[in-house]
N, C-alpha and C positions, 0 to 999 in steps of 0.2 A: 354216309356222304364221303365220298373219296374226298383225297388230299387233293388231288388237282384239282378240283373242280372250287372247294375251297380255296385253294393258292389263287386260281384266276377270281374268283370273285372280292376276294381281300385287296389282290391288286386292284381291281376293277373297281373296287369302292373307294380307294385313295387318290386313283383316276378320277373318280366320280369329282371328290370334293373337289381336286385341283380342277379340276373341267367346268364345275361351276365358280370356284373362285374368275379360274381363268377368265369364261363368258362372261361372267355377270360385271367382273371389272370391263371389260372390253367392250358389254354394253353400255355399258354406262358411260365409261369415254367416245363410244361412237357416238351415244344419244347428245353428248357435248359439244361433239365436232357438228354432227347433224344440225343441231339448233342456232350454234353460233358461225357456224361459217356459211349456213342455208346452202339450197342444191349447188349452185353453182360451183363454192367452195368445198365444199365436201366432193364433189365428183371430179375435182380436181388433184384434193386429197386422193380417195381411193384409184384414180388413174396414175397416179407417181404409185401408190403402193403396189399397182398391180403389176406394174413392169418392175418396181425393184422385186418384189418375190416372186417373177418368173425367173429373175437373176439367181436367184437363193436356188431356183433349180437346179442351175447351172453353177454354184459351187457344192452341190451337194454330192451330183454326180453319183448315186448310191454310196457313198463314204459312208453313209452315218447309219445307213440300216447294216452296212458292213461290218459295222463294227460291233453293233448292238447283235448280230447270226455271230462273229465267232468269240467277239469277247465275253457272252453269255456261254459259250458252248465250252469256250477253254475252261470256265469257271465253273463250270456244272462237272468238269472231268475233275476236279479237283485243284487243276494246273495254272494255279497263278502266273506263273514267268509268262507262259506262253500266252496268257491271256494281255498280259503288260505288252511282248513283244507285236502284239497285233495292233495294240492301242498307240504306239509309236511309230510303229511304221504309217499306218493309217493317218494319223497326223502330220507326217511330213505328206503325204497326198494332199491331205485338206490344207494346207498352207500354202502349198503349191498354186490348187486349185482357185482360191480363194483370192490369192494376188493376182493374176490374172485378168479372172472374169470381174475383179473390182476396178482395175484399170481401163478392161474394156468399154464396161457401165460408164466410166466420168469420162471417158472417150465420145461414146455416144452420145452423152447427154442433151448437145445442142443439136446434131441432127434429126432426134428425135422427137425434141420439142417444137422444130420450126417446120421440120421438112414432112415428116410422117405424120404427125398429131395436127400439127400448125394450129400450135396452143404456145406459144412462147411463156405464158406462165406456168409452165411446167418447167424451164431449163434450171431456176435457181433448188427446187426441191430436191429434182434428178441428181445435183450437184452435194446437197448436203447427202441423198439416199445413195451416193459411193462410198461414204463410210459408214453408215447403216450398215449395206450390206455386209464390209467384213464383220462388223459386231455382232450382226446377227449372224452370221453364218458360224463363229465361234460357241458363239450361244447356244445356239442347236446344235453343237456337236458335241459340249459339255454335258447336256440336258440326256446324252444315249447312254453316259453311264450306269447313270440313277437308272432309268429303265433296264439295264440288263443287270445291273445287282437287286432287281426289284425293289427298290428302295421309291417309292412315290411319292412317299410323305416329305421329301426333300425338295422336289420337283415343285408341290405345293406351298411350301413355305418360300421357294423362288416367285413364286405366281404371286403370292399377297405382297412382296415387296415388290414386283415389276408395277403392278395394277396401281397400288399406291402411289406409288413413283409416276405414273403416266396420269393417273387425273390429278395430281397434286402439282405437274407440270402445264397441265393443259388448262387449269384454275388462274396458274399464274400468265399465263398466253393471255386470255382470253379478259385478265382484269386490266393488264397494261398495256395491250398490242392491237389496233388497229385495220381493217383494212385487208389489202393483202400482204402488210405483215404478221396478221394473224397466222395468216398458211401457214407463213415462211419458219415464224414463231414454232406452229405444231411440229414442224418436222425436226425443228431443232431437241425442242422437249421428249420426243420419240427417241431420238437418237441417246440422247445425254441417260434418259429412261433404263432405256436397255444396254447402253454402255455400264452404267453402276449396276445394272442385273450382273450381267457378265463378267464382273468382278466379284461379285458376291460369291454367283454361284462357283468360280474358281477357286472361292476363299473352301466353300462346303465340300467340293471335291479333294483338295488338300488334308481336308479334316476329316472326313468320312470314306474316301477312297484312294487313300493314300499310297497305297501300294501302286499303283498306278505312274508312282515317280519314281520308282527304284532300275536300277538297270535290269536287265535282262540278259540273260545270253543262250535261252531259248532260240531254236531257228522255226523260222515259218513256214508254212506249203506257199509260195508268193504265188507259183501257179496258179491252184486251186484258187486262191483268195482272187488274183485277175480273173480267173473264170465264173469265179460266181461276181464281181465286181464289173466285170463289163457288161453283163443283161441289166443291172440295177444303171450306169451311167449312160444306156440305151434309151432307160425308160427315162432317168430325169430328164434326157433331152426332148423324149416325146412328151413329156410331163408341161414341159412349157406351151406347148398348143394344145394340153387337156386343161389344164386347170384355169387358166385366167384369161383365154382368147376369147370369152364372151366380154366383159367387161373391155379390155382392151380394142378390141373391135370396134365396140359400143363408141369408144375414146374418138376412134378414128372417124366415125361415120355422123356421128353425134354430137349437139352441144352437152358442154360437160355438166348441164344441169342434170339432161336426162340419164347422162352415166351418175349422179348422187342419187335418183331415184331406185335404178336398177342396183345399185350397191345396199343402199338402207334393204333391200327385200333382201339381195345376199348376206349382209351381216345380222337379219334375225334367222334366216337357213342354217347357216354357219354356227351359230347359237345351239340352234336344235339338235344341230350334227354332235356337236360337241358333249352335250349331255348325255349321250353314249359312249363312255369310253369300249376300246376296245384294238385295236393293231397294235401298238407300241409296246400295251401290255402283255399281251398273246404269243407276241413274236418268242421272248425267252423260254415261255412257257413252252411252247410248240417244239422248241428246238431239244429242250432237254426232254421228251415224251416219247417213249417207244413207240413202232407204228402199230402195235396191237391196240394202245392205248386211245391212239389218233380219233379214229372213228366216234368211240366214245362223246370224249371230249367234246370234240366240234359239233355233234348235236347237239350239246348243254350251248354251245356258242351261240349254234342257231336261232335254238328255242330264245334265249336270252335276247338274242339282237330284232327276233319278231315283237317280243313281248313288250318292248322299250319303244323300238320307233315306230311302231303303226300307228300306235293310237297319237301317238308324239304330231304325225302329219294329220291326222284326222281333228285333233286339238286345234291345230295353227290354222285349217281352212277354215274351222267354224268360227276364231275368235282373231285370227290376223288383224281385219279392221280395225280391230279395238287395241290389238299391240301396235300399230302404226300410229294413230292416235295418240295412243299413250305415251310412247318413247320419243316420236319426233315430231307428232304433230299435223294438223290440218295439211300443209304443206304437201308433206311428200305422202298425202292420201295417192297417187299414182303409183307409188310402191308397188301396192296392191295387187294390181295387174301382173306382172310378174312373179310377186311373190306364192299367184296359185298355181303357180306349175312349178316353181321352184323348189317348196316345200317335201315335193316329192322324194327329195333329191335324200333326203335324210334317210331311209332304207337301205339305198342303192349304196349309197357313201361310204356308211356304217358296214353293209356286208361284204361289200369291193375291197374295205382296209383288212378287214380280217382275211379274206381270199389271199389276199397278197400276203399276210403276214404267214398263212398256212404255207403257200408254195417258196418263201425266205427260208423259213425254217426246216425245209424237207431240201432244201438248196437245190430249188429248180423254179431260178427266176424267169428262165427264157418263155415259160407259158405265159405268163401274165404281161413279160417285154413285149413280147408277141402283138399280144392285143392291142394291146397300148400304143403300138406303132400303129397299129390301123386304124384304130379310135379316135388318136390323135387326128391323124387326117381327115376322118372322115366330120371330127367338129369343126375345123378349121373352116371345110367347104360347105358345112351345114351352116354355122354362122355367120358367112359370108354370105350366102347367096339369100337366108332366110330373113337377116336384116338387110339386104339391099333392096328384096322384096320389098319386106311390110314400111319400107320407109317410104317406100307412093304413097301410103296411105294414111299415115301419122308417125311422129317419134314414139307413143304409146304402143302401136303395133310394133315397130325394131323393135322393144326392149321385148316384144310378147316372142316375135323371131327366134332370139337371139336364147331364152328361154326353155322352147320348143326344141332348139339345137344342143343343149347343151344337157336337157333332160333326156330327149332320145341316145345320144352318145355314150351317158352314162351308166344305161340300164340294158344298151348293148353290150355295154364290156364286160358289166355286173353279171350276165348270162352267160355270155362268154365264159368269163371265169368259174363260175356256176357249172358249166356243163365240163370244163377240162378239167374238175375238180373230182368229179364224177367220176371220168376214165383214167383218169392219169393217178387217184389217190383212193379210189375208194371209198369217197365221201359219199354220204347217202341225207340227200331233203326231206324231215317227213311234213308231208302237205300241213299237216293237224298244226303242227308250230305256227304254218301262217296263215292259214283257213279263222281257227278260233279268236286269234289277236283280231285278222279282218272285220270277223262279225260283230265281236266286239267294240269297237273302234266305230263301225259304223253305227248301230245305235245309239252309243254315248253320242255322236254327231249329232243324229238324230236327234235326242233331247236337248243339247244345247242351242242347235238350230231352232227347237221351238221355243225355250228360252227368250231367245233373242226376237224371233219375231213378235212375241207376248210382251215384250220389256222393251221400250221406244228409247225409254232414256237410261242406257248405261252408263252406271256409275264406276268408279276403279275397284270400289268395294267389292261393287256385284259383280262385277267380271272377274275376282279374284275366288270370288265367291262361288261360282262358275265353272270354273278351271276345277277347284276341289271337287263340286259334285260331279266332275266331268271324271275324274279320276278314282272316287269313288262307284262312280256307276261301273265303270271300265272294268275292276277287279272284282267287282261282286258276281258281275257277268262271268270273267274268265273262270271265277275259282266254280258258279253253278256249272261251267262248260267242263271244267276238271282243267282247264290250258293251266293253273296254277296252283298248283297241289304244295301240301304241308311240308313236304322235301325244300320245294323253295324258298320257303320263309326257313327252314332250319339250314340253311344252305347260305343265305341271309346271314342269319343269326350267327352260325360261327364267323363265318368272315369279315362282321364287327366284331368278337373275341378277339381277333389275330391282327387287328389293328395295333 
């Protein structure tokens, strides 16, 4: 078992834990939001969130992946100073950047809620998510250290105290607050949440990456760094019309019940996405990796990222209902609808983050800018036109639109990237990585789908019940097909050692 291949899976399992610390808190606080604030309140929640973190695009500007390509690259050369002097100068960008686009945000605010949305209970949230934003935007730039000293298990011990902190805040909302002071309530509790995160984690960085505050008098390629930083702040800009323009759209066209509905299906996607770790950790990884080694490598990436989310989406079609049910309730059964085409989106996500983190770390961001500028647009006009459609026909079809737009988008780019990945790097698909997971994945469907039609009244049990033998079937399949051979589990196995 080579060392890299171990290194990425150690990280990947620390990832793992923080990824389900992270989700599993984040479900749990959304299922909380979900039940006590019902659709209307909740889609008004996730409509203020969706526009504060298209802001968070636009403070991020590729800073933070900037930092994480050379402050990992300075530190794989051995060369602390120069790694320090990139972390500060980078920082006076992100500060920069940050005041700015945070004065703009509470500039905005009341335009946006009266003129564009003509939701006016959106202007008090918009109001407190100005200073969200810079909190968060500090947050996640603190959080690229940990990732390029590979250090994750730091990152996760931030997660159990954010998680904690936000439903221990959203407990207290929701025991004393009313109304639409409840909303008003959550956003404050979010804020305050990840405000004492962001102290924390600045307390751990002092403690464990200390060197980080010492002078330097190192000098830097400022060039080059603008060179490979302007494709990355290309794409945060196109980033803003890829990532949250269905939701937000939805805002606009929509009452804000039916954007609670399409959100609950996005934050158990979102879920599923995330139990894949994979770009954050890759990216150092990739960076310090000769290109002999490259090839190698990124087929264990492949093999790895077929083997986790295929059946991952094939799980969620057969038992969605029953997570909808379970989590939020009768209510937002409309979920549902959206949630089967959205589910998809877990493949395309998961192998899109890695593409990217491959072409960061060979520093040739402008292929993946590239696409992203035409993807961008081309959801913007898809989501437009496909919920202006289906809204003749019901608010159920917009959300199915809006869906359709947002799934085709991103498995154009995913190819996209896929095929310039090919020519421009040498990366080679072998079909067998995703052929085998496929078949498998669809049987396991197969039996759970009879399952369920056999079994009228599910229980939490059986449905848990379920899931395991659905997961079980999955690898007994793979390993008779050879997709999961004894390397992986020893592969596995040390990479819990090295914990």
């Amino acid at each position: 078992m080579g060392k890299v291949s171990r290194k990425v899976v150690s990280e990947s399992l620390w990832k793992f834990v923080s990824t389900i610390i992270t989700k599993a808190g984040a479900l749990i606080f959304v299922v909380l939001l979900a039940r006590f604030l019902r659709p209307e309140g909740f889609g008004v929640y996730n409509l203020a969130m969706a526009i504060v973190l298209t802001f968070t695009l636009l403070t991020d500007l590729g800073v933070n992946r900037t930092l994480l390509r050379y402050f990992s690259f300075s530190l794989g050369k051995k060369d602390k100073s120069k790694a320090v002097a990139y972390a500060r100068y980078l920082f006076k960008i992100k500060f920069l950047i940050v005041t700015v686009f945070s004065i703009l945000f509470l500039v905005l605010a009341y335009p946006l809620s009266f003129w564009v949305f003509k939701k006016p209970e959106l202007f008090w949230p918009l109001i407190i998510l100005s200073i969200y934003l810079v909190v968060l935007s500090f947050e996640m730039f603190f959080e690229y250290f940990f990732y390029a000293i590979k250090k994750i298990k730091f990152l996760t011990i931030k997660e159990v105290f954010l998680q904690a902190l936000r439903i221990s805040f959203a407990l207290l909302v929701f025991a004393f607050l009313m109304g639409y002071n409840r909303i008003l309530g959550i956003f404050v509790a979010v804020l305050f949440a990840h405000l004492f995160t962001s102290i924390f984690l600045f307390v751990l960085l002092k403690k464990h990456v200390s060197f980080i505050f010492e002078k330097s008098e190192s000098k830097i390629n400022k060039k080059k760094l603008f060179s490979f930083l302007k494709y990355l702040a290309v794409g945060g800009i196109s980033a803003m019309f890829f990532v949250y323009v269905d939701i937000i759209m939805l805002g606009i066209f929509l009452p804000s019940t039916y954007v609670g509905y399409y959100s609950a299906a996005v934050a158990l996607v979102g879920a599923l996405i995330f139990l894949i770790p994979a770009s954050n950790v890759l990216l150092p990884v990739f960076t310090q990796l000769k290109k002999g080694q490259l090839k190698n490598s990124f087929d264990k990436v492949f093999k790895y990222v077929c083997l986790l989310s295929i059946p991952v989406i094939f799980g969620a079609l057969a038992v969605g209902r029953y997570f909808i049910r379970v989590f939020y309730g009768y209510e937002y059964l409309p979920s549902l609808i959206p949630l089967y085409f959205l589910v998809f989106l877990v493949f395309s996500e998961v192998l899109t983050g890695t593409l990217i983190s491959l072409f960061s770390a060979r520093e040739k961001p402008q292929y993946f800018v590239k696409y992203l500028l035409i993807f961008s647009a081309l959801n913007v006009i898809l989501n437009y036109f496909l919920i202006k459609f289906f809204i003749n026909f019901s608010f159920e079809l917009a959300m199915v639109g809006a869906a359709i737009a947002t799934l085709t988008t991103r498995y154009s780019y995913m190819i996209a990237l896929g095929i310039i990945s090919v020519k421009k790097l040498n990366i080679n698909y072998k079909l067998t990585h995703f052929v085998k997971p496929l078949i498998a994945s669809i049987l396991m469907f197969l039996a759970i789908f009879y399952i369920n039609y056999t079994i009228k009244d599910m229980t939490l049990l059986l449905g848990l019940g379920e899931i395991l033998l659905g997961v079980f079937v999955y690898f007994i399949l793979m390993f008779l097909m050879k997709g999961f051979r004894k390397e992986d589990f020893q592969m596995i196995k040390d990479a819990i050692k090295n914990l």
